[in-house]
C-alpha positions as YAML, in Angstrom:
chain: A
units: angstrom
residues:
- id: 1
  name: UNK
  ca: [0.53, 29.91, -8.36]
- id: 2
  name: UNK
  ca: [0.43, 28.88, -4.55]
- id: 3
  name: UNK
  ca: [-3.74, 27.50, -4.17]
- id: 4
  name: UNK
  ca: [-5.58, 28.19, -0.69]
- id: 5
  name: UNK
  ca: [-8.70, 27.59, 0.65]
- id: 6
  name: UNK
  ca: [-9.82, 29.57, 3.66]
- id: 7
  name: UNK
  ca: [-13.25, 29.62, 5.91]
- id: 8
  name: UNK
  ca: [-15.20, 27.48, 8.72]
- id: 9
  name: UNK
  ca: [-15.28, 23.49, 7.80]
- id: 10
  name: UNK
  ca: [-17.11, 22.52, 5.02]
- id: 11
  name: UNK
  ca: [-17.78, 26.20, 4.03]
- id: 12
  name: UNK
  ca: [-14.15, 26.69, 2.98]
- id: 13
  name: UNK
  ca: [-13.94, 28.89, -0.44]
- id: 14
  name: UNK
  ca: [-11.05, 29.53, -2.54]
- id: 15
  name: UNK
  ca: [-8.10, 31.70, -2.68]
- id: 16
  name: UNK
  ca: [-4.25, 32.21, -3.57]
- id: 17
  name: UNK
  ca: [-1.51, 33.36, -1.95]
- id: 18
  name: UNK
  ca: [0.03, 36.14, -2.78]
- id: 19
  name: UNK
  ca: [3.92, 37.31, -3.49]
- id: 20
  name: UNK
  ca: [3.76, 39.24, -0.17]
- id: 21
  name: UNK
  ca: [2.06, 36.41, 1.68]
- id: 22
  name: UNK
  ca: [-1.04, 37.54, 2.16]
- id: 23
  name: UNK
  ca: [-4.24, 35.59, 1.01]
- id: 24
  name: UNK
  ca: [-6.91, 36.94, -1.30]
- id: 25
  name: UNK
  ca: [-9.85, 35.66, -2.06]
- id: 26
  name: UNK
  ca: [-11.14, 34.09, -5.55]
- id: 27
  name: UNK
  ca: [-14.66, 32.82, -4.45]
- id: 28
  name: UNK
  ca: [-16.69, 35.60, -6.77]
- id: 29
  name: UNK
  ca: [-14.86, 34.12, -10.05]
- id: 30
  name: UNK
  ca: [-14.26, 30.64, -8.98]
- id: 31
  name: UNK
  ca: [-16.52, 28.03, -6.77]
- id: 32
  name: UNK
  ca: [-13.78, 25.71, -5.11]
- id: 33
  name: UNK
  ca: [-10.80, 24.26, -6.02]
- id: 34
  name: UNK
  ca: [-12.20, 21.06, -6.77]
- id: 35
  name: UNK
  ca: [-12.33, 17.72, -9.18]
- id: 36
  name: UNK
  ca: [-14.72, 19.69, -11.28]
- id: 37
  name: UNK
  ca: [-12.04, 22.87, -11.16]
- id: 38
  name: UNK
  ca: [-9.07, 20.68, -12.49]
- id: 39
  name: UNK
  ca: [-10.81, 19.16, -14.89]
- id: 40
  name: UNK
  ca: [-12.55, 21.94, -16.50]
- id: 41
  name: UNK
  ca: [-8.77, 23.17, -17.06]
- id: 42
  name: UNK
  ca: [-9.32, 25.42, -14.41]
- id: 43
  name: UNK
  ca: [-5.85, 26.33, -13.74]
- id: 44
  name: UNK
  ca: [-5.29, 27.66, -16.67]
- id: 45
  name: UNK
  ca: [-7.92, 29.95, -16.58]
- id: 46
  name: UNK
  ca: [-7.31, 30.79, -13.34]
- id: 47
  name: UNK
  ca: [-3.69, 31.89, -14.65]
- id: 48
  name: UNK
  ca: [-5.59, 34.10, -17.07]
- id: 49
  name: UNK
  ca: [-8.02, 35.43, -14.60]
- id: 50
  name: UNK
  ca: [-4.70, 36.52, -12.41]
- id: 51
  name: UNK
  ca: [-2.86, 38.15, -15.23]
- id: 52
  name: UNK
  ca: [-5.86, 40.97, -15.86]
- id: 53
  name: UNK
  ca: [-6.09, 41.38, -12.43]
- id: 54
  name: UNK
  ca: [-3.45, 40.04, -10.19]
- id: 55
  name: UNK
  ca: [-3.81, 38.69, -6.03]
- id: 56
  name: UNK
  ca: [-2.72, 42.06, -4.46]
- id: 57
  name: UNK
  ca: [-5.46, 43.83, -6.21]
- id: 58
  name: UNK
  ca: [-8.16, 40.67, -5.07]
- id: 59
  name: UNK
  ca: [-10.04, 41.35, -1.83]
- id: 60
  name: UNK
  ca: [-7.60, 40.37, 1.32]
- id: 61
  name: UNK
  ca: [-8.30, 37.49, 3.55]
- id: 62
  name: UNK
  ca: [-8.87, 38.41, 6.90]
- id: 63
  name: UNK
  ca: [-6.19, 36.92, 9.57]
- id: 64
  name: UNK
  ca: [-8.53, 35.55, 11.46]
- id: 65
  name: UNK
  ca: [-10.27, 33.19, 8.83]
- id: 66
  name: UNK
  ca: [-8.79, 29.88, 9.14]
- id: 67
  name: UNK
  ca: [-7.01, 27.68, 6.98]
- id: 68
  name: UNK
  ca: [-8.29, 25.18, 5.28]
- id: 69
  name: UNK
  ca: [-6.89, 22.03, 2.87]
- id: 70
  name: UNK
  ca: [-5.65, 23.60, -0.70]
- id: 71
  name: UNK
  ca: [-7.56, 21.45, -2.09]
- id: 72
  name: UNK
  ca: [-11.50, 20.11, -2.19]
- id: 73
  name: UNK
  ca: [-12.02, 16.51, -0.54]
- id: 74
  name: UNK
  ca: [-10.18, 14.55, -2.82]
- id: 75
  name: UNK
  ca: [-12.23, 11.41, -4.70]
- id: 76
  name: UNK
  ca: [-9.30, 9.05, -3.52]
- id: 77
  name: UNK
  ca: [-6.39, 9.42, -1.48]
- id: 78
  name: UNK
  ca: [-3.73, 7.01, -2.92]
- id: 79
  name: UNK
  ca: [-0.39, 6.14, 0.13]
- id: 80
  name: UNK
  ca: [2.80, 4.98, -0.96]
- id: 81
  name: UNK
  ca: [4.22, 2.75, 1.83]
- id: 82
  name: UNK
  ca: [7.91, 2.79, 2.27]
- id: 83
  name: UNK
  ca: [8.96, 4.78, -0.47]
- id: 84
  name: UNK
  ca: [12.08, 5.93, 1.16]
- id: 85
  name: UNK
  ca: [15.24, 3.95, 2.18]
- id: 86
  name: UNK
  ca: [16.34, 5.27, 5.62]
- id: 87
  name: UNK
  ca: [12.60, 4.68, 6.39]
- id: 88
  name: UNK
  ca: [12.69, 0.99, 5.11]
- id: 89
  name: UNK
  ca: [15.62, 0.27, 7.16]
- id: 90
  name: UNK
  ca: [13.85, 1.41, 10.29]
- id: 91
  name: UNK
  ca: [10.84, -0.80, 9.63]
- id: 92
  name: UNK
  ca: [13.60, -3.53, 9.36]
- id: 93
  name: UNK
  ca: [11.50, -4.03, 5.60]
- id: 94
  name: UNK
  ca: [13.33, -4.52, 2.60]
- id: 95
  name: UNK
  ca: [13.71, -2.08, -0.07]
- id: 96
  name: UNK
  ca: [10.46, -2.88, -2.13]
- id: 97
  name: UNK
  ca: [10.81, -3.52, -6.19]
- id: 98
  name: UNK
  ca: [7.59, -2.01, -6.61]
- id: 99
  name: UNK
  ca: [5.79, 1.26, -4.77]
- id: 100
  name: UNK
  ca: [3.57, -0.32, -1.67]
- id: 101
  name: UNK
  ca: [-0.11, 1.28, -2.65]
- id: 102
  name: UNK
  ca: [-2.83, 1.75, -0.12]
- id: 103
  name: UNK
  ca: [-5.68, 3.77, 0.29]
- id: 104
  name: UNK
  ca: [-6.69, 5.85, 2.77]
- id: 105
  name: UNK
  ca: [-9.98, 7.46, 3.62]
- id: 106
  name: UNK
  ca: [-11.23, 10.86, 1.42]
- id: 107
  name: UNK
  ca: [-12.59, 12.61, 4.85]
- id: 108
  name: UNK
  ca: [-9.18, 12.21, 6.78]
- id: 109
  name: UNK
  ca: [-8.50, 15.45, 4.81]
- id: 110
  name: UNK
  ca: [-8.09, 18.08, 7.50]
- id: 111
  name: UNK
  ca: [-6.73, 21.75, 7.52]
- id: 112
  name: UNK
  ca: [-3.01, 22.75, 7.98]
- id: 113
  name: UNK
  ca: [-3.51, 23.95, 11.45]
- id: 114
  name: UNK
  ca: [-6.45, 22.04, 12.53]
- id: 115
  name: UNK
  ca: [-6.29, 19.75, 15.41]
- id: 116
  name: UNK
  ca: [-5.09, 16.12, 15.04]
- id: 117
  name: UNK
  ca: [-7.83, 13.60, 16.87]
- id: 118
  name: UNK
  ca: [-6.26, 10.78, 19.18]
- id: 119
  name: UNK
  ca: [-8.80, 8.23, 18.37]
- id: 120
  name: UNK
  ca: [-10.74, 6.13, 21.03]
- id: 121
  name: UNK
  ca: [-8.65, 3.43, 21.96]
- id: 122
  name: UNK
  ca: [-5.18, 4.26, 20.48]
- id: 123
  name: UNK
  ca: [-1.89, 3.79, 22.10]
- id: 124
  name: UNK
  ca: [0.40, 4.55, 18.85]
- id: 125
  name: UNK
  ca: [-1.02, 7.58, 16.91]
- id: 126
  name: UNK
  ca: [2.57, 7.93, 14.43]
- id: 127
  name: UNK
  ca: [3.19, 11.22, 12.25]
- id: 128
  name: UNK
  ca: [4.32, 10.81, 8.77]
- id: 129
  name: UNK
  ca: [5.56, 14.07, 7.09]
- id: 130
  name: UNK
  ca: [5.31, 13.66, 3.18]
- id: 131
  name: UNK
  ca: [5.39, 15.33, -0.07]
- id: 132
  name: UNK
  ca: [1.31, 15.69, -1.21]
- id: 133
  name: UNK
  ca: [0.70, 15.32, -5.23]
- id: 134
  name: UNK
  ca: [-2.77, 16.45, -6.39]
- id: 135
  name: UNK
  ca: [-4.04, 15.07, -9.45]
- id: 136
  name: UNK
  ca: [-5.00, 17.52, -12.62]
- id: 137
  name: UNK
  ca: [-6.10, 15.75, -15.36]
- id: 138
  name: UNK
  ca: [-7.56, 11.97, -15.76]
- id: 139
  name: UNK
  ca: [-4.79, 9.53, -15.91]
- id: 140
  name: UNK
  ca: [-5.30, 5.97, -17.02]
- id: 141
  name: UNK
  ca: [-2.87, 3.32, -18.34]
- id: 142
  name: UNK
  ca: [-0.12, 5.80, -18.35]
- id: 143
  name: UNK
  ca: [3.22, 4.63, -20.31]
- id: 144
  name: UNK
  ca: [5.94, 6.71, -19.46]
- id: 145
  name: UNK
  ca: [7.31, 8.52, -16.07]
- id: 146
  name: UNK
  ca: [7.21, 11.90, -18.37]
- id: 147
  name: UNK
  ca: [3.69, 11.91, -19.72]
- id: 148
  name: UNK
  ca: [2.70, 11.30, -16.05]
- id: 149
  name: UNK
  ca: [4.27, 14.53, -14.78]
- id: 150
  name: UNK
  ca: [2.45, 16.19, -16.89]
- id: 151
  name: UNK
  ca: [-0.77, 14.81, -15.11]
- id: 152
  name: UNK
  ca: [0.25, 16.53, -11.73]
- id: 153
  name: UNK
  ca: [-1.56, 19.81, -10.85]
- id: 154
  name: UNK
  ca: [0.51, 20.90, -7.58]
- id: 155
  name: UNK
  ca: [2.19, 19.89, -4.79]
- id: 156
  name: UNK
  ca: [1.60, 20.02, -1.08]
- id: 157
  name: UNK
  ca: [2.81, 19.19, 2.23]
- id: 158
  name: UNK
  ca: [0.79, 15.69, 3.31]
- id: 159
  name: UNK
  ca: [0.81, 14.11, 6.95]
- id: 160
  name: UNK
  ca: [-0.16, 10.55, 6.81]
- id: 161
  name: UNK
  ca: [-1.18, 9.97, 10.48]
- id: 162
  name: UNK
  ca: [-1.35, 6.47, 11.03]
- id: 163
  name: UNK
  ca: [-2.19, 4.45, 14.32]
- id: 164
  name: UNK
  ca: [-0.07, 1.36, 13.98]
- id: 165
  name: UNK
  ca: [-1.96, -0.54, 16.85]
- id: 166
  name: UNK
  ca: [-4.98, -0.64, 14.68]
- id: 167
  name: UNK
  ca: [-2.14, -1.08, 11.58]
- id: 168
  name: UNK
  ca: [-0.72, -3.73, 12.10]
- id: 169
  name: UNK
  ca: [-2.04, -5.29, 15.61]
- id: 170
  name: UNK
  ca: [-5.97, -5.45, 14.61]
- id: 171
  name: UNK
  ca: [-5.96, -8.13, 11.74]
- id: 172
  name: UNK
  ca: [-3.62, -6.75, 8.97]
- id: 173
  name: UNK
  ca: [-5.73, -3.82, 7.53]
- id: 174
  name: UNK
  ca: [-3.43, -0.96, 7.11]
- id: 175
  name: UNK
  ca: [-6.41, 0.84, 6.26]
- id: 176
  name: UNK
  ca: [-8.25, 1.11, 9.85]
- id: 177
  name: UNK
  ca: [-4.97, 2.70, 11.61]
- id: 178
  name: UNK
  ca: [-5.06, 4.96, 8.24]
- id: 179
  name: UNK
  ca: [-8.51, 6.22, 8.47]
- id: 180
  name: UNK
  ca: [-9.64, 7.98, 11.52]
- id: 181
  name: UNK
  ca: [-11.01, 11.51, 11.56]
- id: 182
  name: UNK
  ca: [-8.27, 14.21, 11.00]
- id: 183
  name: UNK
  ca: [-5.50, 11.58, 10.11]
- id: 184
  name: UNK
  ca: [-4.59, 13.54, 6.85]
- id: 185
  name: UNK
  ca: [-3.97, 17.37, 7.49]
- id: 186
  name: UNK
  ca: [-2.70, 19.27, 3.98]
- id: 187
  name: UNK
  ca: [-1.40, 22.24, 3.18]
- id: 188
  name: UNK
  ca: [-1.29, 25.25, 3.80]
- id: 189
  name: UNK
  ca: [-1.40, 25.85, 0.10]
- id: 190
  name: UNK
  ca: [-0.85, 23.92, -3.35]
- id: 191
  name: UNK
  ca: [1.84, 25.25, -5.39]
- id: 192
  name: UNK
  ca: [1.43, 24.50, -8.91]
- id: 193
  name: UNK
  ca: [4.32, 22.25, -10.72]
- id: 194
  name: UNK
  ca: [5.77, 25.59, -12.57]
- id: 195
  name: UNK
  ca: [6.45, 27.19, -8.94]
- id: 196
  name: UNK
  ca: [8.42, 24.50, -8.00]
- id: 197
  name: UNK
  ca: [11.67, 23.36, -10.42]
- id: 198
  name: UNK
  ca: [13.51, 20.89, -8.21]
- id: 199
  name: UNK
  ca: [10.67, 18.89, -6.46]
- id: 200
  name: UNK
  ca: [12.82, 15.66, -6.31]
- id: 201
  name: UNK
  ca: [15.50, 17.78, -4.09]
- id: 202
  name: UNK
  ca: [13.26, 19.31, -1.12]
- id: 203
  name: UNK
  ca: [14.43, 19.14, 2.51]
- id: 204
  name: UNK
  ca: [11.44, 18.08, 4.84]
- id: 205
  name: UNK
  ca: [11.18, 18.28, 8.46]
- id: 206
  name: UNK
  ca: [8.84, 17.41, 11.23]
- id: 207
  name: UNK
  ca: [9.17, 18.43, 14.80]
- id: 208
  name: UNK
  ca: [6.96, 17.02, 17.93]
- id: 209
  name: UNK
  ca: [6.69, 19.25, 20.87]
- id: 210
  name: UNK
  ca: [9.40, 20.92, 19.07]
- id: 211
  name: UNK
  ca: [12.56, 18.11, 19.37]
- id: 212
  name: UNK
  ca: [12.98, 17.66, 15.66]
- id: 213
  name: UNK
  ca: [12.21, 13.60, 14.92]
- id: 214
  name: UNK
  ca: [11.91, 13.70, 10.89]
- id: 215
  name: UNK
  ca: [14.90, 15.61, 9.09]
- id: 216
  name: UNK
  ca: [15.18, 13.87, 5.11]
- id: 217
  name: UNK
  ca: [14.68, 15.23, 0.95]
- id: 218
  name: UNK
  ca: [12.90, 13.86, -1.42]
- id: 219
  name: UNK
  ca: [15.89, 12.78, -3.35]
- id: 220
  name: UNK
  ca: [15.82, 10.24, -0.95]
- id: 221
  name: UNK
  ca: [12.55, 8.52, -2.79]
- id: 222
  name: UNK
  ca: [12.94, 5.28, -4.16]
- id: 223
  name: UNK
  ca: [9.99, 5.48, -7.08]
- id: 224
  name: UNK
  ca: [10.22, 9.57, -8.54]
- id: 225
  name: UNK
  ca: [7.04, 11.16, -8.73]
- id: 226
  name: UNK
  ca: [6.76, 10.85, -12.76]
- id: 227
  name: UNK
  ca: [7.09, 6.50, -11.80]
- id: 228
  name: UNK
  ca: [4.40, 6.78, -8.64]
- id: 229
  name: UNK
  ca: [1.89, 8.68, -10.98]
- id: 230
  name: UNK
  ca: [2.49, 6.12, -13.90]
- id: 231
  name: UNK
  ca: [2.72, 3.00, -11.36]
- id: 232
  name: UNK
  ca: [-0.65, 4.14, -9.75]
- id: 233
  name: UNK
  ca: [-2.40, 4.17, -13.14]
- id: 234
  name: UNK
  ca: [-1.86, 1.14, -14.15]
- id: 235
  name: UNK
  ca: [-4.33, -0.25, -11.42]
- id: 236
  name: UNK
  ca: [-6.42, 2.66, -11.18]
- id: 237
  name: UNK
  ca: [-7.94, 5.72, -13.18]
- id: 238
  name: UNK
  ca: [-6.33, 8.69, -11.28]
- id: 239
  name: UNK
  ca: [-8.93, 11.48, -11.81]
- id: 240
  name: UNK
  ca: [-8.24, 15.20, -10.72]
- id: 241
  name: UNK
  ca: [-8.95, 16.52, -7.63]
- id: 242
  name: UNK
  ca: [-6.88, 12.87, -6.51]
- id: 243
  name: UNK
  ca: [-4.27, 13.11, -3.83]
- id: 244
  name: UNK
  ca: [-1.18, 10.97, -3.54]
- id: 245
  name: UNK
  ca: [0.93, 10.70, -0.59]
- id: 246
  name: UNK
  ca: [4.08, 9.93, -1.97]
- id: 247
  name: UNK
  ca: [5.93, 8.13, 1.38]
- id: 248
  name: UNK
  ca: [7.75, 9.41, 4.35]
- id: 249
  name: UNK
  ca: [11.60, 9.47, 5.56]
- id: 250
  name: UNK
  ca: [12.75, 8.05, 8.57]
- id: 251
  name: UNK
  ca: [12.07, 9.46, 11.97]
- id: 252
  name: UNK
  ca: [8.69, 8.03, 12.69]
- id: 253
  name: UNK
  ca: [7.60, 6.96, 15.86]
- id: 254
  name: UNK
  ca: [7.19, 3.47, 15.88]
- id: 255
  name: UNK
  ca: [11.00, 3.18, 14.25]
- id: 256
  name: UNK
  ca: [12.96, 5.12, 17.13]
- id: 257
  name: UNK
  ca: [14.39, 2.95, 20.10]
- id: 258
  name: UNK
  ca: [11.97, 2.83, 22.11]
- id: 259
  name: UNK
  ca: [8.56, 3.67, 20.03]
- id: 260
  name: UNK
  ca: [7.49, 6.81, 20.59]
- id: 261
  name: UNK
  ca: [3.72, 8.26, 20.02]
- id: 262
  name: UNK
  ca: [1.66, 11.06, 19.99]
- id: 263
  name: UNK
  ca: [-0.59, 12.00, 22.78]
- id: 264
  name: UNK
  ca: [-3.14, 14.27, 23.86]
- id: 265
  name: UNK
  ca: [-1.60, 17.85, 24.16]
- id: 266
  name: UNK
  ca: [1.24, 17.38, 22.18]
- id: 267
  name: UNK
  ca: [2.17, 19.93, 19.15]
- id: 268
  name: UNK
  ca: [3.42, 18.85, 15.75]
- id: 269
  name: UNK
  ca: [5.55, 21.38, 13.43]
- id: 270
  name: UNK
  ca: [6.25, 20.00, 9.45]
- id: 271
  name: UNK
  ca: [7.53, 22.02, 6.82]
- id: 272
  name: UNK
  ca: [8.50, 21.22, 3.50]
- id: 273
  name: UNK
  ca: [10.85, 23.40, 1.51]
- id: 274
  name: UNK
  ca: [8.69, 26.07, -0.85]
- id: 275
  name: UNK
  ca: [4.99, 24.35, 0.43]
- id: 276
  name: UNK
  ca: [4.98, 26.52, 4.00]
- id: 277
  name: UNK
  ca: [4.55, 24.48, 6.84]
- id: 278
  name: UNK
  ca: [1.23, 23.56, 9.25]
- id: 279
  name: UNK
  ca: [1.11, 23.09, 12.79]
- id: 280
  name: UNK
  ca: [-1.20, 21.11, 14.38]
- id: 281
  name: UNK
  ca: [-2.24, 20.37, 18.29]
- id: 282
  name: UNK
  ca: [-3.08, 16.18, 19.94]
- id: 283
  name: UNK
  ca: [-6.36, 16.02, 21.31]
- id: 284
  name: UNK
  ca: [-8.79, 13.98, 22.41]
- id: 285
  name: UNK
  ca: [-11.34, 12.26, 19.70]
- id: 286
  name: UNK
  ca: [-15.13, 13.93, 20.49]
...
């Protein structure tokens, strides 16, 4: 099953996508794909609600409605730092023995195609293209990489916008260059783990103004998913609705020769293999 939402901000309702691409709307069985959704085993009843009555027979989105996250504002939003090789080497950082956690705020959650935010006083807004893992059921103490898997709802496409003046020039606090409004647009849609069977082996790409900057796989991911899930848990309760970003390849801005950052008016293009891809536009912060 491949999970939309759809509708104005903060009215969004849900939806799925259907085999022909189209999007049809849920909201008169289901409120929202949210933390109380996933938890009420909502997915599988939303499997049974699609077998009597499957999406092409659901009401049709209109075109025009836009797009939002896949997913309800998440409870947490958990960042793995440098969680790929070729992007350690460009941060001249050494290959860490344990995942890098840090958090980053619950509203940066933003629409696929919504408009990224240059925040007031930035000179290095950064993209970072990464594979999105949304949380299904509690997970707490986890002991093995297998058991964890099994706590993963879906998977999305995730860009961890980051300024890295505010970083790592404004006292240390990764989390103020992580946090700004808009700095975490998801989606277009959360495909459940059955849709997808090789999710350590998808190509990823990420284009600015359409010269291609981010070209990698998630093979190339130090910690798996099953480890990140289990890692996380053993300092936190993961709870569903929960998003982790799971790290970035190489081909961020600060790492190219000379630095290179968004600005206002440029246009970003990501795709992951079988999660779509989302296009957003740089402007300036209201």
């Amino acid at each position: 099953m491949r999970l939309i939402r759809f509708g104005a901000k903060s009215r969004e309702k849900p939806g799925i996508l259907a085999t022909d691409g189209s999007r049809r709307d849920l909201s008169a069985e289901f409120r929202d794909w949210d933390s109380t959704f996933f938890a009420s085993d909502g997915l599988r009843r939303l499997y049974e609600a699609l077998q009597q009555t499957p999406p092409e027979l659901r009401p049709e989105v209109p075109s025009t409605e836009r797009w939002g996250a896949p997913v309800a504002r998440a409870g947490k939003v958990v960042c793995i730092g440098l969680n790929y090789i070729d992007h350690a080497q460009e941060a001249n950082l050494p290959v860490p023995t344990e995942p890098v956690l840090f958090l980053k705020a619950p509203n940066t959650i933003a629409g696929p195609h919504d408009d990224i935010w240059i925040p007031r006083g930035s000179s290095k807004t950064d993209w970072e293209l990464e594979l999105g893992i949304v949380i299904g059921t509690t997970a707490r103490y986890l002991k093995a990489g297998e058991a964890a898997m099994g706590c993963i709802a879906g998977y999305c496409i995730s860009n961890d916008v980051s300024e890295r003046a505010f970083q790592m020039e404004r006292g240390g606090q990764w989390t103020k260059g992580k946090s700004c409004d808009t700095f975490n647009p998801l989606g277009p849609w959360l495909a459940t783990r059955d849709e997808i069977a090789a999710v350590m082996q998808l190509r990823m790409s990420l284009r600015v103004n359409g010269e291609i900057k981010q070209n990698g796989s998630t093979r190339n991911m130090i910690f798996d998913l099953g480890e990140l899930v289990r890692y996380v848990s053993q300092f936190m309760t993961l709870e569903p609705g929960d998003l982790i970003s799971t790290g970035t390849p190489a081909g961020v801005g600060f790492g190219m020769k000379p630095p290179q950052y968004l600005k206002v008016g440029d246009q970003l293009e990501a795709e992951i293999e079988c999660l779509g891809s989302q296009r957003q536009r740089c402007v300036e912060a209201p």
